[in-house]
C-alpha atoms as one frame of an Amber mdcrd trajectory, in Angstrom:
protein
  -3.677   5.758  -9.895  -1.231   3.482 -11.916  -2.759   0.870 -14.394  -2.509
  -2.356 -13.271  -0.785  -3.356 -16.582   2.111  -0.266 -16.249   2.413  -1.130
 -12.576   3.714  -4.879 -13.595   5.653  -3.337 -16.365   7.287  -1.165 -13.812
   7.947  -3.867 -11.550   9.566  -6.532 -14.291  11.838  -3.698 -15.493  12.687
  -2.971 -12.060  14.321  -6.539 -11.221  18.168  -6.253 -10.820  18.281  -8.994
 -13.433  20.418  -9.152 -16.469  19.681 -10.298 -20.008  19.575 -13.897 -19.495
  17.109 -13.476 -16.247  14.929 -10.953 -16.750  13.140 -12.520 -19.959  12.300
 -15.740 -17.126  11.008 -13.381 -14.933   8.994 -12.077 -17.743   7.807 -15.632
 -18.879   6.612 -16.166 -15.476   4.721 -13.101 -15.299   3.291 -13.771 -18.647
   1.811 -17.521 -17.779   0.226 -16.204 -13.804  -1.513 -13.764 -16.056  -2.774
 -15.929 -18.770  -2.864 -19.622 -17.767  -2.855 -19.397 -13.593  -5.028 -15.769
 -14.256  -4.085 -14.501 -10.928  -5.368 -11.508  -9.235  -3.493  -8.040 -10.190
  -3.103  -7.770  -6.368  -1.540 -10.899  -6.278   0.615 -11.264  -9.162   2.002
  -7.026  -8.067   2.874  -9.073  -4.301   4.294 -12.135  -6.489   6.717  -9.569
  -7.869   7.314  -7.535  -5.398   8.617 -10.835  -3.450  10.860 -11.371  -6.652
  12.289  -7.712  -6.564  13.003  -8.230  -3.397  15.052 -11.677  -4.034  16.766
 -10.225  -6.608  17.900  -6.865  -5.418  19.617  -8.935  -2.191  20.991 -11.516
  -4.840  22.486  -8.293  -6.733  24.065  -6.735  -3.680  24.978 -10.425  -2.343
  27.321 -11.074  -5.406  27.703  -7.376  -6.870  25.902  -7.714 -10.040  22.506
  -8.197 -11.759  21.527 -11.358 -11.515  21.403 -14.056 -14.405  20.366 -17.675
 -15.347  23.632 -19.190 -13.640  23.065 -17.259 -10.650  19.786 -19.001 -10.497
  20.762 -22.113 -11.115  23.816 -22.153  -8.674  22.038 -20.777  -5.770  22.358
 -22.719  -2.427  21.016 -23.465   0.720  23.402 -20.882   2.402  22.140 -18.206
   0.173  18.481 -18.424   0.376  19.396 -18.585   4.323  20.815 -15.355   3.850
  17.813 -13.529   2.265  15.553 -14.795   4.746  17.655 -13.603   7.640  18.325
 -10.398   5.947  14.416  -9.680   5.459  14.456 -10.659   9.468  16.841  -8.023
  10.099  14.662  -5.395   8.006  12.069  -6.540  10.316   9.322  -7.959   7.722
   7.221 -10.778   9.271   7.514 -14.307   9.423   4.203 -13.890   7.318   5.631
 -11.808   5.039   8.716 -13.779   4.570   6.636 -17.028   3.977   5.127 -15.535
   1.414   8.191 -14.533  -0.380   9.426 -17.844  -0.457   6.667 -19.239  -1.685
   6.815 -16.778  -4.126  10.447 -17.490  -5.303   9.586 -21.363  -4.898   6.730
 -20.640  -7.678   9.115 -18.880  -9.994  11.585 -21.980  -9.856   8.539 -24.348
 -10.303   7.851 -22.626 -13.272  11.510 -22.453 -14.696  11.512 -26.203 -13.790
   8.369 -27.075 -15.810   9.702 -25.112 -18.920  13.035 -26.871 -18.593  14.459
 -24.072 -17.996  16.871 -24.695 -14.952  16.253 -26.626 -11.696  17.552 -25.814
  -8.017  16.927 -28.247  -5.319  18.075 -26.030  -2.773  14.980 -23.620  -2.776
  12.830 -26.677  -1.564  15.347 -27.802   0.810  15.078 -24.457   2.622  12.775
 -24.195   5.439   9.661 -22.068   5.421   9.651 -19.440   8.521   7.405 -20.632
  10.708   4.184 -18.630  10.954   2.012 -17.591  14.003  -0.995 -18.637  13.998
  -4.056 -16.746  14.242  -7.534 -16.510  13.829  -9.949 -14.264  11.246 -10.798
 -10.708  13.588 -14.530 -10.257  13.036 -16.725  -7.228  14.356 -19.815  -7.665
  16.643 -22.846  -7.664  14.975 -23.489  -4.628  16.395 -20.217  -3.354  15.261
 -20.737  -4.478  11.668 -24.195  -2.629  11.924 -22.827   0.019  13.244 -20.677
   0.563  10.084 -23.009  -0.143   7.364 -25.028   2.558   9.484 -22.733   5.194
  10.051 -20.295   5.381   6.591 -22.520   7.252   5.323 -22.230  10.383   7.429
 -17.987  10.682   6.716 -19.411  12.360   3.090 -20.202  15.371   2.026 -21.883
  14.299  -0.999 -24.845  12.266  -1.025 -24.221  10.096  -4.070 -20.701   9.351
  -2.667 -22.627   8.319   1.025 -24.669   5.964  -0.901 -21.684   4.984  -2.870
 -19.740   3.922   0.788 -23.020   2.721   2.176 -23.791   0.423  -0.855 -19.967
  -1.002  -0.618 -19.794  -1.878   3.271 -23.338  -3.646   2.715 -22.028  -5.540
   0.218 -18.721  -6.497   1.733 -20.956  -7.980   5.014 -23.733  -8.914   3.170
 -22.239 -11.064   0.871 -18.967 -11.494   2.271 -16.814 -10.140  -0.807 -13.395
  -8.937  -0.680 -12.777  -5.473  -1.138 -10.961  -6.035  -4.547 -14.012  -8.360
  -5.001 -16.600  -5.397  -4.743 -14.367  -2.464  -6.181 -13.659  -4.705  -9.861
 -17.957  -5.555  -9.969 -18.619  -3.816 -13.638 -22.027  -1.918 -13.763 -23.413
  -5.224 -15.468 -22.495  -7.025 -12.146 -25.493  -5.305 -10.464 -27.727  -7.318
  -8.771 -30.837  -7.291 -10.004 -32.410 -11.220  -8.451 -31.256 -12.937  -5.508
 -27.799 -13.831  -6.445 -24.566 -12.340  -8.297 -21.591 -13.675  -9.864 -18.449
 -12.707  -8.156 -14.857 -13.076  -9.555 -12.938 -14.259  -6.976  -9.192 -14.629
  -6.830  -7.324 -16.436 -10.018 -10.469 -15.273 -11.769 -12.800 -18.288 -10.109
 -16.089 -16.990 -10.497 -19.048 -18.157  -7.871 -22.641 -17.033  -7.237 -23.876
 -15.778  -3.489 -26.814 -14.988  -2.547 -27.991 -11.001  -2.403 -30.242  -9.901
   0.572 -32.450  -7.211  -0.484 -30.701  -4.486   1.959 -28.130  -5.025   0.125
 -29.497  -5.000  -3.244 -31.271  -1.502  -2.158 -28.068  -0.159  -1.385 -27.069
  -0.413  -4.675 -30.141   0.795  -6.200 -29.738   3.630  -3.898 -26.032   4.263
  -5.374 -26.876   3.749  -9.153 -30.081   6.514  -8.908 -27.971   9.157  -6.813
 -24.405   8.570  -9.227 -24.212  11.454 -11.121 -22.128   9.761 -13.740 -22.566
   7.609 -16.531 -21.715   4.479 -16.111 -21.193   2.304 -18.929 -22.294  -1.391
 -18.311 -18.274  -3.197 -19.263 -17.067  -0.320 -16.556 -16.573  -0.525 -12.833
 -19.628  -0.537 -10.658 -17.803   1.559  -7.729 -15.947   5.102  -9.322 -14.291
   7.528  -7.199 -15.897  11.488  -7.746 -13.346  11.734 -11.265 -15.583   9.077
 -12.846 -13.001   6.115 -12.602 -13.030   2.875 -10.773 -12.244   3.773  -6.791
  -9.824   3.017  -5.003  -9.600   0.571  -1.713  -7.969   2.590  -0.433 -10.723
   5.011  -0.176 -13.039   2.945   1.617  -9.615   1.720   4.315  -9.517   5.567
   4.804 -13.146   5.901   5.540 -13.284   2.809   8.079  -9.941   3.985   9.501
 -12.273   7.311  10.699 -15.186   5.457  11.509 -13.167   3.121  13.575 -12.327
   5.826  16.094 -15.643   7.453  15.932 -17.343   4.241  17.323 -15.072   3.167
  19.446 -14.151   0.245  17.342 -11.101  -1.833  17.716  -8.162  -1.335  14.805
  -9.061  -4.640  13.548 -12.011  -3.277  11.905 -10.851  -2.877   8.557 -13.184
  -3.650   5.255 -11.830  -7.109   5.242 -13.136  -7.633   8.554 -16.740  -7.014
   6.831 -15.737 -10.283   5.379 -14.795 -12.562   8.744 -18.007 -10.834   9.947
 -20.333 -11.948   7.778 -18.614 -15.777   7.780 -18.452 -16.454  11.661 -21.933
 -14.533  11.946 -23.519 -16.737   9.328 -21.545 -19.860  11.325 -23.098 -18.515
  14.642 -26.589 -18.654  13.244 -25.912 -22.178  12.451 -24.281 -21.916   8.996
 -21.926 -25.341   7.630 -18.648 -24.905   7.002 -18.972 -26.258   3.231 -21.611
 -23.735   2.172 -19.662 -21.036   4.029 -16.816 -22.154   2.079 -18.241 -21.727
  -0.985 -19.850 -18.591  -0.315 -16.419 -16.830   0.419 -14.773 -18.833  -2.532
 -12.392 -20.579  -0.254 -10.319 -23.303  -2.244  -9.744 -25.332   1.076 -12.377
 -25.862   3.424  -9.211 -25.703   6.596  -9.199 -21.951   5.128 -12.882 -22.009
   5.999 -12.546 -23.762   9.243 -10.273 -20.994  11.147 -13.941 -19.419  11.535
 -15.021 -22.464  14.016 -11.839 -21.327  15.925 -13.557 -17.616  16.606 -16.954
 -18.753  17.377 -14.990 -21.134  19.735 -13.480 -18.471  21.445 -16.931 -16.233
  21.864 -18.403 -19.040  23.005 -15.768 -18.966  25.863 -15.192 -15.953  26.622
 -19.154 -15.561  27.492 -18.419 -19.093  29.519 -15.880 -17.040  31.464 -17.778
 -14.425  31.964 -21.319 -15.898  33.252 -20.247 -19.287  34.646 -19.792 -18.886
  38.278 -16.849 -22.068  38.474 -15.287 -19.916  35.413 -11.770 -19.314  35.727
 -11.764 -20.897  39.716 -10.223 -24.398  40.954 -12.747 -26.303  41.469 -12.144
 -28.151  44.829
């Protein structure tokens, strides 16, 4: 597994960017890291977006890419990438994103007086599907936390899986949330610290299933674990993987029957529409999940919404009939 650190390395050195670019690239880098603090996972897909803008740029004029490039870039261009990323057949998600990306990159060139380009604003955003969070049953989600278990072999690595999957729909972490917990992170009371993206910490509540689950993990972990090191390790001693625990859903998935949106971040839209279901608010749900806007939070009232009809349609006798 690559370092997070030599992965971005990789990445910046990567850019088709000559010597006048690549340092901006490499400011930018620098200041998500240490003033925005952004999530490895995020700031690797922040570059990724910029690789990707800059290797078209290089085979759209036939050359690296430098400051002027930057700086001249129009409308037509950035037209071009986007339909070119269409053609590769990358999402209207995925292409958002990008932009966004690229649009935070001039931003930052902008605030450093570096260069400005109107154009990148002036081009229009992709316009994105909209959908709703794809939570399990509760039955489903029990189902998992049951079941994970039995995919190992080894009994301190079952209680390792079991103790994860608890966590993700007890407390409704991310998966990058629960896999960078140090040892020190352990619950011990009734509530945790979580680092959530951009390094925002917030406390949630721990039910004691869940805090057993870990117990469980920590007596059966044949490894020492030292209390500034990760929580979760794979069976070599070092902090696992995600995706570990995708591959271990992915086969529980079709053991159970369950649909191929039940992924570990699914844990997470489970345990926010259950608690909403059960008569949660949408502010302390927000806050519980870390959510910086509560319309992030509110996409949840949109699923409940729908279970709420779909058992309409199913029990009401006038359901899905004119009625006269």
């Amino acid at each position: 597994m690559v370092a997070a650190g030599e992965l971005i390395e990789r990445l910046l050195a990567s850019l088709a960017a000559d010597d006048t670019a690549a340092p901006l690239a490499r400011d930018w880098a620098r200041n998500l890291t240490s003033e925005r603090r952004l999530a490895v996972n995020t700031l690797t897909s922040y570059l990724r977006d910029l690789q990707d803008f800059f290797a078209f740029l290089q085979g759209h004029q036939g050359g690296p890419v430098g400051k002027d490039t930057l700086a001249g870039l129009g409308v037509p261009e950035l037209r071009a990438w986007l339909s070119a990323r269409r053609r590769k057949g990358l999402s209207s998600r995925s292409t958002a994103r990008a932009l966004s990306a690229v649009r935070g990159f001039y931003r930052f060139l902008g605030r450093t007086d570096v260069l400005t380009n109107a154009a990148v604003q002036a081009v229009s955003t992709p316009k994105v599907p909209h959908s709703v969070p794809r939570p399990l049953s509760v039955g489903g989600a029990l189902a998992v936390v049951d079941e994970i278990g039995a995919l190992s072999e080894e009994p301190w690595v079952a209680d390792r899986d079991t103790a994860i999957v608890t966590l993700l729909y007890g407390c409704g972490l991310r998966i990058s949330e629960a896999l960078t917990l140090l040892r020190r992170d352990a619950p011990e009371g009734e509530s945790m610290v979580v680092r959530g993206k951009g390094g925002k910490q917030r406390l949630v509540p721990v039910l004691p299933a869940v805090r057993d689950a870990i117990r469980a993990y920590l007596a059966a972990c044949p490894h020492v674990l030292a209390p500034d090191g990760p929580l979760f390790i794979g069976v070599r001693g070092k902090q696992l993987n995600p995706g570990i625990v995708q591959q271990r859903i992915r086969v529980l998935r079709g053991a159970l029957g369950l649909p191929d949106s039940a992924t570990p971040h699914a844990l997470r839209h489970s345990f926010a529409t259950h608690l909403l279901a059960s008569g949660g608010d949408l502010r302390t749900i927000q806050e519980l999940l870390g959510h910086a806007s509560l319309s992030t939070t509110q996409h949840y009232t949109e699923v409940d919404t729908a279970r709420l009809l779909s058992i309409y349609d199913a029990a009401h006798p006038r359901a899905g009939r004119d009625t006269p």
